[in-house]
KEFI-923463 format. One record per atom (N, C-alpha, C): residue in one letter; y negated, x, z. Coordinates in Angstrom, 3 decimals. Example, Ala and Ser with C-alpha at 12.3 -4.5 7.8 and 13.67 -1.06 7.14 Angstrom:
2
rest|yy|xx|zz
A|5.690|13.190|7.800
A|4.500|12.300|7.800
A|3.300|13.200|7.800
S|2.250|12.850|7.080
S|1.060|13.670|7.140
S|-0.030|12.900|7.870
END
This chain:
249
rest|yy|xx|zz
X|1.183|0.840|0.000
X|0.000|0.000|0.000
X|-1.237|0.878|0.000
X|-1.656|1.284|-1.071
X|-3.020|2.048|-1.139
X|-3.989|1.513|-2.706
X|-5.139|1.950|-2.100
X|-6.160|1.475|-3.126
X|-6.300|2.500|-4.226
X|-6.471|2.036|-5.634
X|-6.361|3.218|-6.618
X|-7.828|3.743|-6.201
X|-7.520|5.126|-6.629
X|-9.061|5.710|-6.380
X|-9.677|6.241|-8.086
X|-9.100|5.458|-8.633
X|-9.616|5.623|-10.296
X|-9.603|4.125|-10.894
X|-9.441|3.958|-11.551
X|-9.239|2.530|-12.725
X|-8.695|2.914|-14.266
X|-7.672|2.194|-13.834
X|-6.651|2.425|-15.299
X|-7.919|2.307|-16.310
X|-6.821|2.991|-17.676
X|-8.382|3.354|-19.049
X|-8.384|1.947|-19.823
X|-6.762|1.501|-19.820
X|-6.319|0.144|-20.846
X|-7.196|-0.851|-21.125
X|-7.907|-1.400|-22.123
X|-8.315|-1.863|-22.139
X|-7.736|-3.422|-22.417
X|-7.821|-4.472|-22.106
X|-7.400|-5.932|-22.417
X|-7.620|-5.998|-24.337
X|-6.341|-6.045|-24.901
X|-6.400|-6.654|-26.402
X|-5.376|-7.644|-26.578
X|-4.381|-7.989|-25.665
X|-3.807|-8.909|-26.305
X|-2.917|-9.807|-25.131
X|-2.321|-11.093|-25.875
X|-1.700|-11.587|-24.439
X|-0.567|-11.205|-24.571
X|0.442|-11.327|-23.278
X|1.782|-10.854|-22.956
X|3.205|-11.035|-24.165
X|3.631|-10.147|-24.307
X|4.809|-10.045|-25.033
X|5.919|-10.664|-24.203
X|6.731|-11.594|-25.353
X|7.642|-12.345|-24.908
X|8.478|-11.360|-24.220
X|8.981|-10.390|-24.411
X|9.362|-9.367|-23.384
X|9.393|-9.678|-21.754
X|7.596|-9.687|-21.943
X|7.256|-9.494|-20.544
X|7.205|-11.039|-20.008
X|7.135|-11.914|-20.543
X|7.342|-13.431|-20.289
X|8.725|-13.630|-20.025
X|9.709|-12.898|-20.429
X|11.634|-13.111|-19.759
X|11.261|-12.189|-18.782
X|10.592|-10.994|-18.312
X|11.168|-10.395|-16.905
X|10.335|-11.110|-15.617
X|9.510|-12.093|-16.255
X|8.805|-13.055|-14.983
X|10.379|-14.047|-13.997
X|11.806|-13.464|-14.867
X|12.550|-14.187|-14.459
X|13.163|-13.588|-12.990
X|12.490|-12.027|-12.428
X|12.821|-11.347|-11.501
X|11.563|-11.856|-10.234
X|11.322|-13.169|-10.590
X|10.819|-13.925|-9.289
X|11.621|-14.628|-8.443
X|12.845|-14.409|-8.998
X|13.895|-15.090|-7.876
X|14.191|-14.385|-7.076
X|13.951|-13.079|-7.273
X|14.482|-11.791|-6.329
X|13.607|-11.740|-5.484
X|12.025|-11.627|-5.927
X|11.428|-11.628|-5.343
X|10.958|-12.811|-4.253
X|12.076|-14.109|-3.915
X|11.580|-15.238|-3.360
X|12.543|-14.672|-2.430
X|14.043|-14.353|-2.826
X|15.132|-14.027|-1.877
X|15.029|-13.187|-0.792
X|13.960|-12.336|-1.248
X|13.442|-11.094|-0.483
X|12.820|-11.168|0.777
X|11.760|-12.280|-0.044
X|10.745|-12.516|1.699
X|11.447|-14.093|2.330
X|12.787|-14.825|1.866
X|13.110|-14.950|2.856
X|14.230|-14.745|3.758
X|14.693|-13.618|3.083
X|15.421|-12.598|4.071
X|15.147|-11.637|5.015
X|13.846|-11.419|5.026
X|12.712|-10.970|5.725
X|12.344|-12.014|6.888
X|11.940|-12.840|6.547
X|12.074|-14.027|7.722
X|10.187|-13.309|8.290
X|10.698|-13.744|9.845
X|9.563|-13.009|10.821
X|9.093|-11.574|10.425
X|10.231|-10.942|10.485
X|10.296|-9.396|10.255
X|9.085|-9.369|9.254
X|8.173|-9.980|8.429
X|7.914|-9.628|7.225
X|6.425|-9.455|7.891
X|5.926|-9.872|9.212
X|4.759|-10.002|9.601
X|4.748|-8.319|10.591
X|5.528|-7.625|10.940
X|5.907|-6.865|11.664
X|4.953|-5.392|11.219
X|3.919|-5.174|12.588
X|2.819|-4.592|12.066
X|1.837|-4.604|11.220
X|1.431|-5.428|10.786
X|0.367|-6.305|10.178
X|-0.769|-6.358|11.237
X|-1.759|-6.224|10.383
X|-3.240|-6.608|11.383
X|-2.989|-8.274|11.171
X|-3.558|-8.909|12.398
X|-2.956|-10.427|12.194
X|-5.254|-10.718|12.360
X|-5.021|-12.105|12.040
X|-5.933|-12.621|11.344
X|-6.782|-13.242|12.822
X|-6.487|-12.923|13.968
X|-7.164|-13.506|15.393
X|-7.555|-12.534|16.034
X|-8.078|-11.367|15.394
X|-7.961|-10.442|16.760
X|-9.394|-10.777|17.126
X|-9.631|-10.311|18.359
X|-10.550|-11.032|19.450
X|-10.373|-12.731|20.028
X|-9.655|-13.083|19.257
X|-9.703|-14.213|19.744
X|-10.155|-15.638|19.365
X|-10.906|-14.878|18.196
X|-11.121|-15.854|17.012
X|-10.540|-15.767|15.564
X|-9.806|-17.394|15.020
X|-8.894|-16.813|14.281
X|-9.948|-16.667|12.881
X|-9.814|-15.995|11.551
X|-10.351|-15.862|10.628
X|-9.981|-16.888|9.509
X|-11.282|-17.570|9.179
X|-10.574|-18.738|7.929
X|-10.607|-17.943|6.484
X|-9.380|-18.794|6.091
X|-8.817|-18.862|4.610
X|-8.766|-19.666|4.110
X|-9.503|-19.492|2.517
X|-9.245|-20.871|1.726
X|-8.184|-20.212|0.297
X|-7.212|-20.943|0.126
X|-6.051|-20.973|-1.439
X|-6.580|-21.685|-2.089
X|-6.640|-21.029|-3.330
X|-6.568|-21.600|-4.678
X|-5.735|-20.826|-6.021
X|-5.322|-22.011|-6.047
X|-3.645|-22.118|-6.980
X|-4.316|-21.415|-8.606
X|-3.068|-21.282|-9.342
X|-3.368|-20.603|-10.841
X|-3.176|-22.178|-11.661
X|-3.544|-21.555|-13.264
X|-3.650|-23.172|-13.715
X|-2.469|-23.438|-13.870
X|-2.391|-24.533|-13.635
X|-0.879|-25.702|-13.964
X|-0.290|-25.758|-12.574
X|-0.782|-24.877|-11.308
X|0.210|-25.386|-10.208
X|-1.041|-26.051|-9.156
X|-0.253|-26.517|-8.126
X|-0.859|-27.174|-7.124
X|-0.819|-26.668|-5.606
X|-1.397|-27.315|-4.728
X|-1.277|-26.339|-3.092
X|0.209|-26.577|-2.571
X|1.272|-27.066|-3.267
X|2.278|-26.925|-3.125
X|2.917|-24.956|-3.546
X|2.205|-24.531|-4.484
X|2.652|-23.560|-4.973
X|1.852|-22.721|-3.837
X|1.260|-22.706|-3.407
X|0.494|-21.516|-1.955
X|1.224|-21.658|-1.060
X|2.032|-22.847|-0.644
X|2.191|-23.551|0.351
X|3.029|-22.512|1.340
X|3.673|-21.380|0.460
X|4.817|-20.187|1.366
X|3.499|-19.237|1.742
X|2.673|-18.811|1.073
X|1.665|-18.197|1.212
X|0.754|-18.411|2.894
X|0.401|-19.853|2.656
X|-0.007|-20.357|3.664
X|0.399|-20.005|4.937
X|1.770|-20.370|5.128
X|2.256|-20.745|6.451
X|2.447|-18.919|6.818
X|2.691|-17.714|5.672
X|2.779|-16.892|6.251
X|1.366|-16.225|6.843
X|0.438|-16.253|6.238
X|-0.616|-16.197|6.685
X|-0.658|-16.721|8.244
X|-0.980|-18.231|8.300
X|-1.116|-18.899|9.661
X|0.053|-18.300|10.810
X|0.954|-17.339|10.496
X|1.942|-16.778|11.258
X|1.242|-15.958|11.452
X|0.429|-15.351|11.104
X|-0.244|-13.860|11.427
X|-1.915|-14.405|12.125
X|-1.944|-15.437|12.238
X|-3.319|-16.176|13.021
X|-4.265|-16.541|12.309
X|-4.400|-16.377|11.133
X|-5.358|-17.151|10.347
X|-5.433|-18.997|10.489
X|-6.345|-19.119|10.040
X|-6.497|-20.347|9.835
X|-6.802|-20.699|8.718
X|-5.657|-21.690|7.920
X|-5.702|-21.771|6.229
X|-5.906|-23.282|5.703
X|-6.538|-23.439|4.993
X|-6.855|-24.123|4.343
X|-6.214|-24.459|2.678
X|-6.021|-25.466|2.110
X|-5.792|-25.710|0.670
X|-7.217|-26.070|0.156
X|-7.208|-25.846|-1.139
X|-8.563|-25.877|-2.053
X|-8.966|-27.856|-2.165
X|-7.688|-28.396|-1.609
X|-8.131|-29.894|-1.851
X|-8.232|-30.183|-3.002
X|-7.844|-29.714|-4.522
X|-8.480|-30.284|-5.965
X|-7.031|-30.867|-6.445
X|-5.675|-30.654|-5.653
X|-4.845|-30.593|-6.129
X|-4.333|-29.680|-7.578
X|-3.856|-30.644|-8.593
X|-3.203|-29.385|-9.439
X|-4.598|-28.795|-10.279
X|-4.573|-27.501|-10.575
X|-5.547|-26.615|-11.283
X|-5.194|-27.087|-12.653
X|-6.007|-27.845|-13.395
X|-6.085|-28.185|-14.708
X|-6.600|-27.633|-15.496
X|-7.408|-26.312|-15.052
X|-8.089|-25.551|-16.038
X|-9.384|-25.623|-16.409
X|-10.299|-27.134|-15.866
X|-11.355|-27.289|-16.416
X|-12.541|-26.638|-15.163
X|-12.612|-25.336|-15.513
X|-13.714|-24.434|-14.483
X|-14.866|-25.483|-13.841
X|-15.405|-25.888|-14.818
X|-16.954|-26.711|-14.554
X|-16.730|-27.998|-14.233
X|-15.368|-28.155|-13.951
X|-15.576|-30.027|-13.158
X|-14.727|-29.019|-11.703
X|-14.141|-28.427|-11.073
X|-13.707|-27.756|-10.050
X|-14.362|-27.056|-9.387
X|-15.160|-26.729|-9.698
X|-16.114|-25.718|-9.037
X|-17.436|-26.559|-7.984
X|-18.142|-27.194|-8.862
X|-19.235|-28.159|-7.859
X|-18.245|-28.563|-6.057
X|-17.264|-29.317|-6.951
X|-16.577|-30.129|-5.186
X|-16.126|-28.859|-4.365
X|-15.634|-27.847|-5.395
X|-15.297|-26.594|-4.061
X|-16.562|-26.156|-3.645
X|-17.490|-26.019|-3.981
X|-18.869|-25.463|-3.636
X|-19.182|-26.343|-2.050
X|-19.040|-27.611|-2.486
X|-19.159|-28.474|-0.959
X|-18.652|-28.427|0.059
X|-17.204|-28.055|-0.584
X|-15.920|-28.139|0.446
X|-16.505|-27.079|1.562
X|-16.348|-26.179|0.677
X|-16.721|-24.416|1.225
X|-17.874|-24.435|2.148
X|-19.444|-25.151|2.061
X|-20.150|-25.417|2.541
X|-19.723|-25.573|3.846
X|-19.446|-26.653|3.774
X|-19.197|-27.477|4.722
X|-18.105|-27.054|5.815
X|-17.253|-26.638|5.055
X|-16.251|-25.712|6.175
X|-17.005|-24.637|6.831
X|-17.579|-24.062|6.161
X|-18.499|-22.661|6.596
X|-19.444|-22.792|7.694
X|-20.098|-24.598|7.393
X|-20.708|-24.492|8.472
X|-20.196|-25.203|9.752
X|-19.079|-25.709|9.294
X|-18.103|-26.418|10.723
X|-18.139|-25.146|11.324
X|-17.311|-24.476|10.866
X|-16.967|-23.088|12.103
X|-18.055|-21.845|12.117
X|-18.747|-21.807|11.666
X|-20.096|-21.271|11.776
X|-19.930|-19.522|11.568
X|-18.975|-19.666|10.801
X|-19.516|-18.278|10.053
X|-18.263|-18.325|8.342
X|-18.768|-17.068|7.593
X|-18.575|-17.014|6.302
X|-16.429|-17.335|5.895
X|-16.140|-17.836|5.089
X|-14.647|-17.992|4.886
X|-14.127|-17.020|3.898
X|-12.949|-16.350|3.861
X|-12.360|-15.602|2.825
X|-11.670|-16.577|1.742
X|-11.806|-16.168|0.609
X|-10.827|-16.973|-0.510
X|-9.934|-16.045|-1.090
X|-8.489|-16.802|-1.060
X|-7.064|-15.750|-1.964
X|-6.866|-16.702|-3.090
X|-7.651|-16.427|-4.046
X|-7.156|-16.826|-5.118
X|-6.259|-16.801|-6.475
X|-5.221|-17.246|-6.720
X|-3.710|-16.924|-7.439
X|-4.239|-16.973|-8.885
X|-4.043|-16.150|-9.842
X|-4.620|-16.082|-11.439
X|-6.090|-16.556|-11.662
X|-5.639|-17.975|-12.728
X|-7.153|-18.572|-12.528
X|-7.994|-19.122|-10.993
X|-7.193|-19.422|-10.595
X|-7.836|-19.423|-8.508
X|-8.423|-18.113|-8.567
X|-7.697|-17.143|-8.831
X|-8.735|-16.004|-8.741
X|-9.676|-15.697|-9.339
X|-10.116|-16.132|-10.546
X|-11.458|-16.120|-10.874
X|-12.400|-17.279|-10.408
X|-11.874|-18.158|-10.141
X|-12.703|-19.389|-9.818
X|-13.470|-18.722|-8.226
X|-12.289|-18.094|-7.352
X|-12.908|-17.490|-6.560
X|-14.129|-16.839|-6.513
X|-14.105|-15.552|-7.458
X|-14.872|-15.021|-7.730
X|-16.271|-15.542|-8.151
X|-15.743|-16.663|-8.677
X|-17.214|-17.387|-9.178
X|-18.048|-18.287|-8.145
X|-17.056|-18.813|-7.375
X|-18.070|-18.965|-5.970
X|-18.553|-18.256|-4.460
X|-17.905|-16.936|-5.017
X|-18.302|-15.698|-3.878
X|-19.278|-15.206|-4.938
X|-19.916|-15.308|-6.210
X|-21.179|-14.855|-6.907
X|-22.248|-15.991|-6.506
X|-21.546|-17.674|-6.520
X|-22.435|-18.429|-5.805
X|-23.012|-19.012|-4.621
X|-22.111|-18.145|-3.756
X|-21.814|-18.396|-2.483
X|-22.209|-17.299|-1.394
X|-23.043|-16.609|-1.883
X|-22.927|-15.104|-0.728
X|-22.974|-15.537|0.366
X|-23.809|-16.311|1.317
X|-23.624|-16.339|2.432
X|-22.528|-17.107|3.261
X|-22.121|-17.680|2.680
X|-20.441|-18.632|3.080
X|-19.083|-17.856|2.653
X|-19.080|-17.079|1.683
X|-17.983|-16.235|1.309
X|-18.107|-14.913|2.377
X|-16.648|-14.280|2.898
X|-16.562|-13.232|3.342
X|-16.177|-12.487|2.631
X|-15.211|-12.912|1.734
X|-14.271|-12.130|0.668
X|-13.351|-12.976|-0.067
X|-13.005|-11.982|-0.987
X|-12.086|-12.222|-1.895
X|-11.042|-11.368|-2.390
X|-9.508|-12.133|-2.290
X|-8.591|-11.432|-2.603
X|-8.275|-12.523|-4.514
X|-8.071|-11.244|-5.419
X|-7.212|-11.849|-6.478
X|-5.966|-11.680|-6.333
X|-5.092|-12.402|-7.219
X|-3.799|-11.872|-7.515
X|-3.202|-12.495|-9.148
X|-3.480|-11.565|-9.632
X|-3.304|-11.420|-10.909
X|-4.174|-12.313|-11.841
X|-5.249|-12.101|-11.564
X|-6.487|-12.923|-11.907
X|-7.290|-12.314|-13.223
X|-7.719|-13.279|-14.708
X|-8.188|-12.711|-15.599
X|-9.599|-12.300|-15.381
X|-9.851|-11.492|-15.099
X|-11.380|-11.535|-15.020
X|-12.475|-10.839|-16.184
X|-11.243|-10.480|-16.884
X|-11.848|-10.281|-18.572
X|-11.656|-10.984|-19.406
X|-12.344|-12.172|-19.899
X|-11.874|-13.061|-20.830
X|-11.296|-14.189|-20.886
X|-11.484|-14.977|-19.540
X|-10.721|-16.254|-19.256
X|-9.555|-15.978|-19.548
X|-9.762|-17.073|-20.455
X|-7.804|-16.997|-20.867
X|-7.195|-16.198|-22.297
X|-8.526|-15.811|-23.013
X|-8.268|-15.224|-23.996
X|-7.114|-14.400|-24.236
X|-6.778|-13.612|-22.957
X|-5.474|-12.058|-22.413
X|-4.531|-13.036|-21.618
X|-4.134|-14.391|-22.175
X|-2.895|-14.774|-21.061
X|-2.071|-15.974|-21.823
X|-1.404|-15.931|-21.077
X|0.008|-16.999|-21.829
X|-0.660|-18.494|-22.203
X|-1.502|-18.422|-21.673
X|-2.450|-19.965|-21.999
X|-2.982|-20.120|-23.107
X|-3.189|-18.657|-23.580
X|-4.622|-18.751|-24.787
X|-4.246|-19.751|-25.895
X|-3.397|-20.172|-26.416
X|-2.797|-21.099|-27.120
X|-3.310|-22.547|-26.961
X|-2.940|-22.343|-25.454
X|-2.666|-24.102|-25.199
X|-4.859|-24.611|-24.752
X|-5.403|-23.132|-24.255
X|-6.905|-23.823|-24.849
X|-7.753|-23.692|-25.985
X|-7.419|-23.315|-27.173
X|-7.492|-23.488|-28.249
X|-7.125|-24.885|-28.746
X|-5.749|-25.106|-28.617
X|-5.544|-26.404|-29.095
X|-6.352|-28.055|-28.311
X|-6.860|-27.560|-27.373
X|-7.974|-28.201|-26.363
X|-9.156|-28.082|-27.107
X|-9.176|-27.257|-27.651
X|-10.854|-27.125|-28.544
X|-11.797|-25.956|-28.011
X|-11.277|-25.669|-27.094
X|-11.853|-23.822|-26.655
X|-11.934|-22.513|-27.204
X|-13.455|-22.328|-27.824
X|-13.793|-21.309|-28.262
X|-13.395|-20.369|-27.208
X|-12.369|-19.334|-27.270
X|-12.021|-17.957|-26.457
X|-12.813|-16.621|-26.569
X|-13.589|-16.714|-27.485
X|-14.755|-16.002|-27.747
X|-15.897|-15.928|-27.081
X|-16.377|-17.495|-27.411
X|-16.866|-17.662|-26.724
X|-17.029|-17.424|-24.815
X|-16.138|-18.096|-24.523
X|-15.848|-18.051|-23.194
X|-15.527|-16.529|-22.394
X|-15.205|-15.727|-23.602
X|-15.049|-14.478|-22.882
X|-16.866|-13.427|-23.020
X|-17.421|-14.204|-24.100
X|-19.155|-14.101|-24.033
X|-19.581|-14.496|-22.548
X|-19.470|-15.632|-22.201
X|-19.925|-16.360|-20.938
X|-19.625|-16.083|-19.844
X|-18.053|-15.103|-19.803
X|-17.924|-14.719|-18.723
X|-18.549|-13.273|-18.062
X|-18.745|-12.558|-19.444
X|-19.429|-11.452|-19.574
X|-20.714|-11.668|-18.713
X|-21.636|-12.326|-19.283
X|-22.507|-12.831|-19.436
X|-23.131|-13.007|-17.813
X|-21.941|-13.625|-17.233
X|-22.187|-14.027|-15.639
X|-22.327|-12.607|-14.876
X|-21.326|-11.880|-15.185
X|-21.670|-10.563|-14.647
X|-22.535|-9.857|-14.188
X|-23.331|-10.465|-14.621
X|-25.097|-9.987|-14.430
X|-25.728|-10.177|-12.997
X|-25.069|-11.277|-12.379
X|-25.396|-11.953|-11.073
X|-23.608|-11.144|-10.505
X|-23.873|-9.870|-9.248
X|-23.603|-9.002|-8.974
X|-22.775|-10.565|-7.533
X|-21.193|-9.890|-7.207
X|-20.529|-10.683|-6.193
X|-20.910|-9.222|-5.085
X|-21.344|-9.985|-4.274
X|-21.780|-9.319|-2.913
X|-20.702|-8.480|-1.588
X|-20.112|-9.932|-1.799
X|-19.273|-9.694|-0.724
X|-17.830|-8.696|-0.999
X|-17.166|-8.291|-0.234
X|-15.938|-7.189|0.025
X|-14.897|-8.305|-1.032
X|-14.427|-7.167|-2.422
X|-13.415|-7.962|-3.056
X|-12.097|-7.102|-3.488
X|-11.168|-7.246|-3.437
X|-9.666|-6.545|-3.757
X|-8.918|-7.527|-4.791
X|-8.592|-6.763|-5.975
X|-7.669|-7.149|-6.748
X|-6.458|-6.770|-6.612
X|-5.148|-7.392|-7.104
X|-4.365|-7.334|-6.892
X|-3.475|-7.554|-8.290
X|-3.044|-6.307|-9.065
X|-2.300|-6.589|-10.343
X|-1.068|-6.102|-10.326
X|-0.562|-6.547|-11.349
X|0.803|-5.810|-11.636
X|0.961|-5.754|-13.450
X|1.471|-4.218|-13.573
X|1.605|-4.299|-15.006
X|3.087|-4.688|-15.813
X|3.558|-5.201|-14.911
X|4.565|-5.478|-15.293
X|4.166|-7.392|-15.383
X|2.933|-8.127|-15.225
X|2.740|-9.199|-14.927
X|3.030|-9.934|-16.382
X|3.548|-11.373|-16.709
X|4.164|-11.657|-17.692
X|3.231|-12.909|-18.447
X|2.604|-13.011|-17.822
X|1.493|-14.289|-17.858
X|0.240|-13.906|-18.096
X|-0.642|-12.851|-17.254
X|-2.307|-12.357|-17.625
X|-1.584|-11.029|-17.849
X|-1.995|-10.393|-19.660
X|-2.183|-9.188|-19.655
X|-3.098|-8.313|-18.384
X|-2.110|-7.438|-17.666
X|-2.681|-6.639|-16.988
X|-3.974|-6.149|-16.865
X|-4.420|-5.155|-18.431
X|-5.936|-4.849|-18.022
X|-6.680|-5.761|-17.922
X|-7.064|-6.614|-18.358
X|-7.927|-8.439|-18.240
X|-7.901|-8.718|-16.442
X|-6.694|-7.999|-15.383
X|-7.521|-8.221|-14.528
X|-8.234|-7.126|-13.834
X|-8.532|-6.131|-14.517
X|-9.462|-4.737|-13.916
X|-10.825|-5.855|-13.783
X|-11.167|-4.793|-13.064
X|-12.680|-5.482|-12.305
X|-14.035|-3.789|-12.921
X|-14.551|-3.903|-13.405
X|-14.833|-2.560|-14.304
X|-16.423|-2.925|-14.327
X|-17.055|-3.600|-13.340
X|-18.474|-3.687|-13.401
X|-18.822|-3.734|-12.194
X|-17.831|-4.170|-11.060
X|-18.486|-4.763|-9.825
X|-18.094|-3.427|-8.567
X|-19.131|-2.600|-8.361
X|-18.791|-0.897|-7.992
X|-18.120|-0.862|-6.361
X|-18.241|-2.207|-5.764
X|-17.335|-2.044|-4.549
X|-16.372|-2.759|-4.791
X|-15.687|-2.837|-5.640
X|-14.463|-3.981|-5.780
X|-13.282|-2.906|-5.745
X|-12.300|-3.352|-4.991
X|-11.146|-2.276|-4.823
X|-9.737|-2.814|-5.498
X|-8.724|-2.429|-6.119
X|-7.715|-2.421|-6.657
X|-6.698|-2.171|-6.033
X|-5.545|-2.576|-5.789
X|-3.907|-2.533|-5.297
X|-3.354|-2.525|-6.869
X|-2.195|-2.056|-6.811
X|-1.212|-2.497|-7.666
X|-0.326|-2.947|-7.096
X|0.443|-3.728|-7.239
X|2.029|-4.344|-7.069
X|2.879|-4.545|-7.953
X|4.213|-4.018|-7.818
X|5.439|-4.063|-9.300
X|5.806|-5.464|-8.334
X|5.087|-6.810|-9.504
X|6.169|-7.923|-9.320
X|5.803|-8.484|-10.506
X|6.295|-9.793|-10.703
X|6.317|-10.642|-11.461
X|4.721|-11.617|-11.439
X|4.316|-12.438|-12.325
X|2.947|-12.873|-12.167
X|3.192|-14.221|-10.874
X|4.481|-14.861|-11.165
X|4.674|-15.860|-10.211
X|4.689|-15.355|-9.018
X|5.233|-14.346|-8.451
X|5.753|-13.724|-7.659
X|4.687|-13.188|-6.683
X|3.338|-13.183|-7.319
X|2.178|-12.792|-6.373
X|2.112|-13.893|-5.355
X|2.296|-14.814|-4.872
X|2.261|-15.772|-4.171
X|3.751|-15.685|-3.378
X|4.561|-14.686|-3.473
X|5.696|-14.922|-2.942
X|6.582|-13.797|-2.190
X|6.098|-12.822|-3.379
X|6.536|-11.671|-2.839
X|6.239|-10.963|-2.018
X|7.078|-10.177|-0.633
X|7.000|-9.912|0.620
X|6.349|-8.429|0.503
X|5.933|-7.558|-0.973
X|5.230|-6.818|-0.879
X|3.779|-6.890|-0.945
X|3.711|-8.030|-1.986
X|2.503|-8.844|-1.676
X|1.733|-9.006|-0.813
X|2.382|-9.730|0.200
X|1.724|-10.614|1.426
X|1.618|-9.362|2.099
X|2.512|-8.017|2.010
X|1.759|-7.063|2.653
X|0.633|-6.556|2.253
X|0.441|-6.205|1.169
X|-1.149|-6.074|0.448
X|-2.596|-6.777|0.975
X|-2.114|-8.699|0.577
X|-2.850|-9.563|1.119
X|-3.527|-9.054|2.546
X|-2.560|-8.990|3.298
X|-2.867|-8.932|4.788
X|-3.610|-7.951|5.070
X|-3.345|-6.502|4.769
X|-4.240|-5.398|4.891
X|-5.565|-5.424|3.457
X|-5.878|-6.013|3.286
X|-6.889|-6.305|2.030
X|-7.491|-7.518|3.144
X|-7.668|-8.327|3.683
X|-8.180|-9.294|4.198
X|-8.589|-8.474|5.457
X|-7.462|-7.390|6.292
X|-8.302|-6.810|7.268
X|-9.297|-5.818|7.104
X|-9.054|-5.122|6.167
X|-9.795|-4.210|5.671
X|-11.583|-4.823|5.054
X|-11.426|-5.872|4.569
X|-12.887|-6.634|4.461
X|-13.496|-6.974|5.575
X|-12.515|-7.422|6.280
X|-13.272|-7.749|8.096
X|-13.703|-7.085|8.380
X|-13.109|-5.744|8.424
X|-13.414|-4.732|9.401
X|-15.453|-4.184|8.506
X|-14.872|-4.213|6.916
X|-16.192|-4.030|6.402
X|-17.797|-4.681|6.688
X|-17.276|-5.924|6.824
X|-18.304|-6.752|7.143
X|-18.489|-6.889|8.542
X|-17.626|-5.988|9.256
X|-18.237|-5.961|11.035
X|-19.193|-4.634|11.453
X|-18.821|-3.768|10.262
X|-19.660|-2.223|10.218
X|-20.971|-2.237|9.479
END
């Protein structure tokens, strides 16, 4: 578990080779794993209460799944003392600009129930959506974890690009616009989380290559598997303490 201290050169040109779309089938291993692990899997972990107050978390799912798909995520988290939350939108349909306003409220409003800033772990597209309300959100966001999140090009670099085209989505476009946002700098402590072996978002598409405190993990799993796998949730966990600790110095 260490942070790269460079950034791969690869640049994002294309989406995943059917290749790499059959070895997304080594997410079963990776489910068997953490729950054969059980408890054990929390064992030395910075846990999410220290002092005494626990730290909130908000999930948000990749497109096509729902807070059913966090839902292992969740509970391991809340084992380690967090306090977690689901995004409430149910299933991620893909449409950025009708999802974003109601999370903007949600987030609000949670932020100011418990009276200080919330972290978001957001899964693929969850992970950029994240990102886009820790650029609109500085003072309610603490952080942000991705996991296997496009943040070059929407969907242009991923197994989707197909299916929003046939929706009527300029990918050109949209990878203009996302550019574009870049400009308005995310503040808060952020960690990505890729794997090049991921079968769904071409790998480089999720380098982060503009935003100069944003830190990188790698993980060898599968793209499903970021939500599941017990090397993962070790990442997660020290990436969430490691922002705390930033924003207490």
């Amino acid at each position: 578990m260490r942070y790269l201290s460079s950034l791969p050169t690869e640049l994002p040109s294309k989406t995943p080779s059917w290749y790499e779309v059959l070895a997304e089938a080594r997410v079963g291993i990776e489910l068997l794993d953490g729950l054969r692990l059980k408890r054990r899997l929390h064992n030395n972990l910075p846990r999410g209460d220290e002092h005494g107050k626990a730290h909130p978390v908000m999930l948000l799912p990749g497109y096509g799944a729902s807070e059913r798909a966090m839902q292992m995520l969740a509970k391991r988290l809340e084992a380690l003392g967090y306090v977690v939350r689901q995004w409430g939108q149910g299933k991620n349909h893909g449409a950025v600009h009708k999802l974003v306003p109601p999370l903007k409220a949600r987030i609000r409003e949670w932020s100011a129930e418990l009276g200080q800033p919330i972290s978001l772990i957001g899964w693929s597209l969850g992970g950029y959506i994240a990102r886009e309300l820790a650029r609109d959100l500085p003072a309610e966001i603490a952080g942000v974890v991705t996991l296997g999140s496009p943040v070059v090009g929407g969907p242009k670099y991923t197994l989707t690009a197909k299916q929003y085209v046939k929706m009527g989505f300029d990918l050109d476009a949209i990878e203009r616009d996302i550019a574009a946002r870049d400009s308005v700098p995310i503040q808060c402590p952020m960690t990505l989380i890729f794997s090049r072996v991921d079968g769904i978002v071409s790998w480089p598409a999720t380098i982060d290559r503009v935003t100069p405190h944003a830190r990188h993990m790698e993980a060898n799993c599968s793209h499903i598997g970021m939500v599941l796998s017990p090397k993962v949730f070790r990442q997660i966990a020290k990436a969430l303490a490691d922002q705390r600790e930033s924003l207490a110095n």
